[in-house]
N, C-alpha and C positions, 0 to 999 in steps of 0.2 A: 302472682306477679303478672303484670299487664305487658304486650310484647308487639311490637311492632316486625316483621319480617320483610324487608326491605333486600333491594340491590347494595350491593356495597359497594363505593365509591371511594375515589382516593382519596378524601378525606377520613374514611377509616383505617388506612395502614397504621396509625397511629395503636388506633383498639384491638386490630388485628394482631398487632407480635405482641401486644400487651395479653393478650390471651394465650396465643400459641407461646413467645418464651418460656413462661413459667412450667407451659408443659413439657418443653423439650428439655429445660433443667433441669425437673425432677427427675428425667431419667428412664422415667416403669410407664410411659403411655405410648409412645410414638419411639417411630427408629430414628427420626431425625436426632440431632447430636450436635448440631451449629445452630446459637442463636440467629434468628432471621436479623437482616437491619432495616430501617423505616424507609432508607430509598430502595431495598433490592422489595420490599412489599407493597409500595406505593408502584414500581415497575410491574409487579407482578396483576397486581389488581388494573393498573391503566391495558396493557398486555395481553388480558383475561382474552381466552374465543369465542367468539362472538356465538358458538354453538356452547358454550359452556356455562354454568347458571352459579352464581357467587351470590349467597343472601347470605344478610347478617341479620342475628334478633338484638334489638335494640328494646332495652327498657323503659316502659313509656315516661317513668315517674321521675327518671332521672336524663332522659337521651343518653343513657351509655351502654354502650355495645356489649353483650352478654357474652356470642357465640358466633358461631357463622357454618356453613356449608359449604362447600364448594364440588359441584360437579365438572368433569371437563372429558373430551373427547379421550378414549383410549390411545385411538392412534388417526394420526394428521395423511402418514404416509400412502395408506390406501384406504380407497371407500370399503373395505369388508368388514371394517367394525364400526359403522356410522351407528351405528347401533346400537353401541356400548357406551356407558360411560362412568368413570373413575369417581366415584365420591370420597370424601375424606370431611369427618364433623370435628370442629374443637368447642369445649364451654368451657369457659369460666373454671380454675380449680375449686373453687368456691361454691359455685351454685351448680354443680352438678348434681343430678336426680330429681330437678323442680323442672322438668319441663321443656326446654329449652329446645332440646335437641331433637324434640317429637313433633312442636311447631316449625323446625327447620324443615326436619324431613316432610313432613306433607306441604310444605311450601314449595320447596324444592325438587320432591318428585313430580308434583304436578307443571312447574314449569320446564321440569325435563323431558317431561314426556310429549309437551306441546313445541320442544326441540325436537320431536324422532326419536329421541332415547327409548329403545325397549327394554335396555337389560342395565343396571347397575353393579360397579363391578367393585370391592376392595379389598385392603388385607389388613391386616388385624395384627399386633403383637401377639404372642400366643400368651403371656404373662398377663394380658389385659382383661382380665377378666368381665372388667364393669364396659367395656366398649365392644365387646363380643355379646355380650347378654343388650346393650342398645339395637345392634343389629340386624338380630335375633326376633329381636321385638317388631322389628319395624317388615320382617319376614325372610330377611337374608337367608340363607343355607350355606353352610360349611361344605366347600368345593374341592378343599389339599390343605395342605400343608407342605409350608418349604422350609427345609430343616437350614438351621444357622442362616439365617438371609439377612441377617443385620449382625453387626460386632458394637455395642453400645457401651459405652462406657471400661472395652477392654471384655465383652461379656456377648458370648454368641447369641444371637435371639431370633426363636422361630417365629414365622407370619404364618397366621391363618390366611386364608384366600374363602372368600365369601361375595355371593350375587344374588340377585334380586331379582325378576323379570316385572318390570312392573306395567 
């Protein structure tokens, strides 16, 4: 599959909750639990910080939006974590394991590092097996674990916490 890695723009809020929904629905990927709507992600994406790096992979064969990345500042409040920053990857439920998300991340680290980012920071479902082993891959280290830090579906669920220094 051919892939374009691009900025995402408010005309992809559309592609964006069309990806992310299905994973919040199913329940076992992410702690979120509220479907996104198409103006609070078109807000989000117009909104984005201007220190924070939002790429989408776009299919070439088709122009439709596969996946996306988003990095963003840890904390706005003071400069001591200018340093850090939050990523979070979604694909496609569909074409997970083709790729996707390994052209995001060298996309994406690279423009983050040309931000000042030296360390990337996330956390993980602990049930998520296949998004623990993506991060793993890409060099992250397992930092803690926070026990019950989501309630999903009526159902406590631990976060790994994983960083990167890149």
């Amino acid at each position: 599959m051919e892939l374009q890695i691009r900025q995402a723009r408010e005309a992809d809020a559309e592609a964006v909750i069309g990806i992310w929904n299905p994973i919040i629905g199913a329940g076992v990927y992410s702690a979120l639990d509220t479907p996104l709507t198409l103006e609070s992600e078109r807000a989000y994406i117009m909104n984005f910080p201007s220190r924070g790096v939002f790429l989408v992979a776009e299919r070439l064969e088709n122009r439709r939006v596969v996946g996306f990345q988003a990095i963003e500042p840890f904390a706005t409040y003071t400069h001591a974590f200018d340093h850090v920053g939050v990523v979070g990857t979604c694909v496609d439920l569909g074409l997970r394991r083709c790729g996707i998300g390994t052209h995001l991340a060298r996309a994406s680290f690279e423009e983050a590092r040309r931000k000042g980012y030296e360390k990337l920071f996330t956390y993980i479902r602990a049930d998520n097996d296949g998004g623990l082993r993506f991060y793993e891959k890409r060099g992250f280290r397992v930092v803690g674990i926070a026990r019950k830090h989501a309630k999903v579906k009526g159902q406590y669920v631990d976060s790994v916490f994983v960083e990167i220094f890149i």
